[in-house]
C-alpha positions, 0 to 999 in steps of 0.5 A: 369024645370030639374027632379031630381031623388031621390038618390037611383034612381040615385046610381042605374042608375050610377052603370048601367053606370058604368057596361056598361063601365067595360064591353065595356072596357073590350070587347076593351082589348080584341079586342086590345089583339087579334089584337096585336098578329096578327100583331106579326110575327108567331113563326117558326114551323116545319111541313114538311106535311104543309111546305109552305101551308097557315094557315086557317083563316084569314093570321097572326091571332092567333089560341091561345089566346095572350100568348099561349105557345104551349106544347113540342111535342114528336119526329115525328114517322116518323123520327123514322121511316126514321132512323130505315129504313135508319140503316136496309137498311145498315145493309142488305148492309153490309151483303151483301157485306160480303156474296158476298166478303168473303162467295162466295167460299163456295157455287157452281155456281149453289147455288150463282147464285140462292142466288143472284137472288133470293135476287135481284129479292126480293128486286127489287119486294118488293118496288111495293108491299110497294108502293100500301100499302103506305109504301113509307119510306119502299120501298125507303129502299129496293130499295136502297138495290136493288140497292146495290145488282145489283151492286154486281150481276154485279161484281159477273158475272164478276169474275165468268162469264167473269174473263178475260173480260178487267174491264174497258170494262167490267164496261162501259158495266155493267154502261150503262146496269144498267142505263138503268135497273134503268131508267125504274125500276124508270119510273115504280114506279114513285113514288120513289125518289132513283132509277132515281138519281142513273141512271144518276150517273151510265149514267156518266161511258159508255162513259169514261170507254168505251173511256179508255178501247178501248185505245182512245187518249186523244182528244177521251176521250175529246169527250166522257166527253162532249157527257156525259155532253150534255146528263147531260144537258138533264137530267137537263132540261127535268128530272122527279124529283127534285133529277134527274135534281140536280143530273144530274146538278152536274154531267154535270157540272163535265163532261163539266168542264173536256171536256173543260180542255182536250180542254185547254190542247190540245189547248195550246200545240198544235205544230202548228194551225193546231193542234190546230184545232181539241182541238177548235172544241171540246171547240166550240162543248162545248161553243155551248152546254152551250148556248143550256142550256142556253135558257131554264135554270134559270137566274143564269144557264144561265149566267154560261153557258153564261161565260162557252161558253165565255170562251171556245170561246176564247180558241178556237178560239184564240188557233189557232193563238196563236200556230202560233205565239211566245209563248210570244204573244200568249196573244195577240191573246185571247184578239182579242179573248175576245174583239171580244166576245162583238160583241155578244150583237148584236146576239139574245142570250137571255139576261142572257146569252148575260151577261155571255159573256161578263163576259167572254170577261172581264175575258180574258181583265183582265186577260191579262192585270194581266200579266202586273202587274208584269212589272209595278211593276218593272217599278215603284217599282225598281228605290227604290234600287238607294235609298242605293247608290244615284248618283252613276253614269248614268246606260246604260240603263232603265233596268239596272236602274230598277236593276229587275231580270224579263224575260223582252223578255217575256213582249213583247206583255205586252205593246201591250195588255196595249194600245189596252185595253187603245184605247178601253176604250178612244173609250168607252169614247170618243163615249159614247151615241153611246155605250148606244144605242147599250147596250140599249136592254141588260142592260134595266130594267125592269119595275115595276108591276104586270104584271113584264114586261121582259127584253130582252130575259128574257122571260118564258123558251122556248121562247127566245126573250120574254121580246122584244116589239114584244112579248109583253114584255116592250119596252127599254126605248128611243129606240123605237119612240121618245127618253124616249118614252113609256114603253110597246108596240112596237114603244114606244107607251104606251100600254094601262094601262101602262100609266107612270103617273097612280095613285099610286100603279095602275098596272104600275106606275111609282116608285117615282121619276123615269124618265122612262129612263134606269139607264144607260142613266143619270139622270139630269145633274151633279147628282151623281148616288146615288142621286135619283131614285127608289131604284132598281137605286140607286144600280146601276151607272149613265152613268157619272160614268161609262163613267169616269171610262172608262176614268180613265181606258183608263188613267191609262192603257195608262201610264202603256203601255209607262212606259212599252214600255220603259222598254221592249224596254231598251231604255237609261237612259236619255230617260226613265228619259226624258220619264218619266218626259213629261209623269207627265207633260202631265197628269197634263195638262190633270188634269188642264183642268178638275180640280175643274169642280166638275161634275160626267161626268168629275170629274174622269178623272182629278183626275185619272189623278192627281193620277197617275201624283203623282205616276209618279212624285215619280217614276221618281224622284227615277230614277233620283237619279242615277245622279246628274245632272238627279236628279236636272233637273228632281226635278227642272221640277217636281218642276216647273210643279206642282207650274205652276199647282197649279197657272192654277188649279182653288180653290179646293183640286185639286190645293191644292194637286199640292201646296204641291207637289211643297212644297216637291220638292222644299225641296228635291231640298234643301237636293240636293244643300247641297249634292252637297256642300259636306256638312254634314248631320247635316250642310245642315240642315239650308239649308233645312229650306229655303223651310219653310221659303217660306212657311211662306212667302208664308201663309202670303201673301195667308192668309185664302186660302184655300191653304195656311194651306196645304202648311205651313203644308208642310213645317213645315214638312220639318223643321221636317226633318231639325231636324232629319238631325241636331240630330247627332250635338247638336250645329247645332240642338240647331241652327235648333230648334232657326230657326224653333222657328223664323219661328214658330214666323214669322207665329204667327204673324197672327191672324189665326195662333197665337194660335198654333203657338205661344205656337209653338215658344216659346217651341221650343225657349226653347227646343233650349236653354236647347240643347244648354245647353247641348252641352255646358255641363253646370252643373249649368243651374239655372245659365242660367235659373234663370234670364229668369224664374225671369223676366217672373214670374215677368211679369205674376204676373202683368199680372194676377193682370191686369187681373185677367181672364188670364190663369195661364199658359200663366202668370207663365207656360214659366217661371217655365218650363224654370228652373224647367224642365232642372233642373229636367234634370240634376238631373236624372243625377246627383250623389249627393243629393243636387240638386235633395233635392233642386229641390223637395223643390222648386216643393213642394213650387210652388205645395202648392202655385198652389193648394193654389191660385188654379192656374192650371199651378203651380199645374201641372207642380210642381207635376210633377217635385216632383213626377218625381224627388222623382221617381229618388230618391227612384228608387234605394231602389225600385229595391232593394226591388223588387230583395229581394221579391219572383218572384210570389210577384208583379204579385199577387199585381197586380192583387190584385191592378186590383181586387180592382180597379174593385170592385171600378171602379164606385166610382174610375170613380167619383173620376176623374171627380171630379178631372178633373173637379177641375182642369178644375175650376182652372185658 
């Protein structure tokens, strides 16, 4: 039997309930506050004393409640401080320069030398009292007017002491001994920040003015600049301070940059290789230095110092040889240089450095094969002039048809360097996996984890070889043991808890979908590099595509060597034009064999080939323009070697491509045949139409191939053309534009094409009577046009009446357009009134009845002859008026126009969308 309680009881234990909940509510809202701004990222702050350091508590939560908006706070006293002292410390500068410049001759030697000292010995004092008072901002002051004042004293001793002392010499002498000073008065007050940086600034000077002063040739003072760099480079990796190793970084770099440019020089005018001994050694020294810094300096360090040394390896080594051979091979003996430099993946250089070579060694390839741009150009790029003056008859020789000014004698080792670098990289692509293994311990990544196992020579500093398996560090995948074998360890043997199949997030576990081979050895078969893998791989290409670039490579470079052979070689026209022509059809053989594989592996070297097939295509058409009968035969070839092509080549762009290309000689074999028959430009016309209307045929019998749109479109455009001949005669364009009209017809025929191309037929159809027309000066077209406009009119009234559904355009729009737009021609033209009056009154009519029956194509096309055909009429008054008004008149209204049109743009905007979609309602 259920108790119920009397009502007070039962009111008073609801409002406890409910007491309890606001308050429980309460407690959660707060919590929900709290965790919400924990979660919100904290505001940047500056506080240069706690800059980096964790905040108390626990990371992220707030030390204000949510919402707190900490007050300004004034300027910290001690940038006050920083500034009072920085423009005290100049001040004492500026006087003490005064003083020692302008107020030096009014005291005796006994007096400035007593000022001087006295002052210097002050301000050197000051600091080491500061310091032990912990007046840090102080001291940094004063010994930076230390520093300014020992400066002074030692041009003080100079112009009084030792006036005639050579000022080079005597500069050396007083840079190193202030060094010297500075670097001990720097180790002794360890704690100030000024005095070390200035020491290696005043470090950069011995050696320099020492080698200048004592007369030095310029290889000496070469030398001098990289001693000083090397002892920058100490500095650098061995310095006290932050400020030391930055400022000696600098300045080695400046230094070294400076050696090795004295090196350069020397090396490239040395007379003979006997000359260009003593500018190698320096550059070898240099490169040797760079690649000491390197085993201990950053990644990025080491890497520059990697393509430093590179370089100066180069240049040294290929000086040699390249001052004992003609200036214009020379380029031949860096490259052997540069190539040679990738041997340096098999020495135990540390990984970044190993990179930065061969940097280096691609720097040099390309910049010899940039010296052969400017001869390719010219090879592809000069027959374009035989465009003014087309068969004009056979030049003797390939240059003479390229009609370029270059020096082509100094182009000699140009072809050289183009088919080694093409043998090279056809051996990269041919040998490939080989190529893999040798790269495997440089390019490998590293593997995920903690523990952040190394690369190759990606170890700590000091210990070259770190990242190696005998180090600890990760094993190459698939170089150790068995293929793809193991991460960690040595002999590819797992390491113990570096298993590849842990838990998720477990020290070593592989990132989701990873394979544990290296990037550079491919993913599955036929992927594309961006499609799978962690995200670190997904940045990086797959060996397919870097295996078809280095094919692509080798395809491009190998066509620029025999184009360019031929034209330093100036072999005879009908050889380069013969040449030329074999070389397009040995790079279309090469892109039918690959064509539509659809593989990373394969896929770039057809397309490259294709590619460049087309821009050898063009090049050698254009050569052949210089004859006519080089014109037919190599056009007929060209023509020839693509259809055979698009034929060979299986469904894809690929055979699309080798169409239309076959479509456009064809075409230009058409223009050739009417040149030949001395016809005029307007008479060949109807000639080149036959190209058209094979496409037509040909659309017809290819159906919905993928290669049929491409090929009509093709030649569609080659009727554009039979056009642009046929404009300057108005009966032969009337003529053209009825033949294009069949053709358009031809293809309406077919479903597919029947919605363009039979709007296509009939305006062309049209367009081809109104030039009639016109070639005939008739001045009363309604004559002709009237009884075709009566009969369609008919014939789409009874359409409509059959059909109700059918659009107003295919019903009534021929048969208006017929009169009203050629009469709307003649009446721009004409001087009387009655025709335009007529014609307005006919346009009105057909308007009134458009919008009457809401018939979109009477609306339309009667507006716009009434507004085309008024605009005629009031021209005249209009420009009268707008002569008689003032010249700041119509730019006012129109930016009175603008200002209303937007302060109304909303509802304006409504308005026309009602408008169109009261149009779009119509039939």
């Amino acid at each position: 039997m259920e108790h119920v309680p009397p009502p007070a009881e039962e009111l008073a234990r609801l409002d406890r309930e409910l007491a309890e909940l606001d308050a429980r509510r309460a407690q959660l809202l707060t919590r929900r506050a709290w965790l919400l701004a924990a979660l919100r990222p904290p505001a940047p702050s500056w506080n240069p004393s706690a800059w980096g350091a964790p905040a108390a508590g626990r990371p992220g939560a707030p030390a204000q409640p949510w919402g707190y908006v900490p007050p300004k706070q004034p300027s910290a006293p001690r940038s006050a401080q920083n500034v009072l002292l920085t423009l005290g410390g100049l001040l004492l500068t500026i006087a003490a320069i005064a003083f020692t410049l302008v107020s030096w001759g009014s005291m005796g030697i006994g007096g400035r030398s007593a000022v001087l000292a006295l002052v210097t010995v002050g301000a050197l004092a000051a600091p080491a009292v500061l310091l032990r008072r912990g007046l840090t901002a102080t001291a940094e002051a004063l010994a930076a007017l230390a520093l300014v004042l020992t400066l002074l004293d030692a041009y003080a001793v100079h112009a009084v002491a030792a006036p005639d002392t050579d000022g080079l010499g005597f500069t050396a002498v007083a840079a190193a001994v202030l060094a010297a000073l500075w670097t001990a008065y720097g180790l002794a007050l360890g704690k100030l920040h000024l005095p070390l940086p200035a020491a290696v600034v005043l470090a950069q000077w011995p050696l320099l003015f020492g080698a200048w002063a004592a007369g030095a040739p310029t290889l000496v003072v070469g030398w001098a600049l990289l001693a000083t760099a090397v002892l920058d480079g100490a500095i650098a990796l061995w310095g006290k301070g932050t400020g030391t190793r930055v400022t000696a970084c600098v300045g080695g770099s400046v230094m070294a940059f400076s050696a090795l440019l004295v090196g350069l020089t020397l090396s490239v005018t040395a007379s003979g290789p006997l000359g260009a001994l003593a500018p190698g050694a320096l550059l070898l020294t240099g490169a040797a230095a760079a690649l000491a810094g390197a085993w201990r300096a950053p990644r990025g360090f080491a890497r520059a110092g990697g393509v430093v040394a590179g370089l100066a390896v180069v240049a040294a080594v290929g000086g040699v040889p390249a001052a004992a051979v003609p200036e214009d091979w020379g380029v031949l003996a860096y490259l052997s240089a540069g190539l040679a430099l990738t041997a340096v993946v098999r020495t135990g250089l540390p990984r970044n450095a190993v990179l930065g070579v061969l940097v280096a060694s691609a720097a040099v390839v390309g910049g010899a094969l940039a010296g052969a741009l400017p001869g390719l150009a010219a090879v592809l790029l000069g027959p374009v002039a035989l465009l003014s003056d087309v068969w004009a008859g056979s030049p003797e020789g390939f240059r003479a048809a390229l009609g370029s000014t270059l020096p082509w004698t100094g182009l000699a080792a140009t072809p050289v360097v183009l088919a080694v670098s093409a043998g090279l990289l056809g051996s990269a692509y041919r040998w490939w996996p080989s190529l893999a293994r040798i790269a495997a311990p440089l390019i490998a990544r590293e593997e995920p984890g903690p523990a952040g196992a190394a690369a190759y020579g990606a170890g700590p500093a000091g210990a070259p070889g770190a990242g190696t398996p005998e180090a600890g560090g990760a094993a190459v995948p698939g170089t150790g043991g068995e293929p793809g074998a193991g991460t960690a360890g040595t002999g590819g043997t797992p390491a113990p808890g570096a298993s590849g199949a842990g838990a998720p997030g477990a020290p070593g576990a592989a990132a989701p979908g990873a394979s544990g081979a290296p990037w550079y050895a491919g993913g599955r078969a036929g992927a594309p590099w961006y499609a799978g893998g962690a995200p670190a791989a997904r940045r990086r290409p797959s060996a397919a595509a870097l295996r078809g670039a280095a094919g692509a490579g080798a395809v491009v470079l190998g066509w620029g060597a025999l184009l360019l052979a031929g034209a330093v070689l100036d072999v005879p026209y009908a050889v380069a034009v013969a040449g030329e022509t074999l070389l397009v059809a040995g790079l279309l053989a090469l892109a039918v064999r690959g064509a539509g594989s659809g593989r990373d592996a394969s896929a770039a070297v057809p397309v490259t080939a294709l590619v460049v097939a087309l821009a050898g295509a063009v090049s050698a058409g254009l050569l052949s323009l210089a004859s006519e009968g080089a014109s037919y035969a190599v056009f007929g070839a060209l023509t020839a070697l693509f259809a055979g092509a698009s034929v060979r080549a299986g469904a894809g762009v690929e055979r699309a491509v080798f169409a239309v290309a076959a479509t456009v000689g064809g075409t230009v074999l058409t223009g050739f045949a009417g040149r030949s028959l001395e016809l005029a430009p307007h008479e060949a016309a109807p000639l080149v139409l036959l190209v058209p209307a094979l496409t037509v045929l040909f659309g017809a019998r290819l159906r919905r191939n993928p290669v049929a749109l491409p090929v009509e479109l093709t030649g569609a455009l080659g009727a554009l053309v039979a056009v642009g001949l046929a404009v300057q005669d108005a009966p032969f364009l009337a003529l053209v534009l009825a033949l294009c009209g069949v053709l358009a017809a031809g293809a309406a025929v077919r479903p597919e094409r029947r919605p363009v191309a039979g709007y296509l037929a009939a305006a062309l159809f049209v367009l081809a009577t109104w030039v009639r027309l016109a070639a005939s000066e008739v001045s009363f077209p309604e004559a002709y046009t009237l009884p075709v406009t009566v009969p369609a009119l008919v014939v789409g009234f009874l359409r409509r009446r059959k059909d109700p559904e059918a659009s107003s355009w295919t019903a009534y729009g021929s048969g208006l357009a017929a009169t009203l737009l050629p009469s709307l021609a003649v009446a721009w033209t004409d001087p009387d009134w009655q025709r335009p009056l007529l014609l307005g009154v006919a346009a009105l009519v057909v308007t009134l009845l458009g919008a009457r029956h809401r018939l979109q194509a009477l609306l339309l096309l009667g507006g716009a002859v009434l507004a085309l055909d008024g605009l005629h009429e009031l021209a005249p008054y209009v420009v009268q008026v707008a002569g008689a008004l003032p010249r700041w008149l119509p730019p006012a209204l129109a930016g009175l126009l603008l200002l209303v049109v937007g302060a109304t743009y909303e509802q304006r905007l409504r308005d026309a969308r009602r408008l169109k979609d009261a149009l779009g309602r119509m039939r």
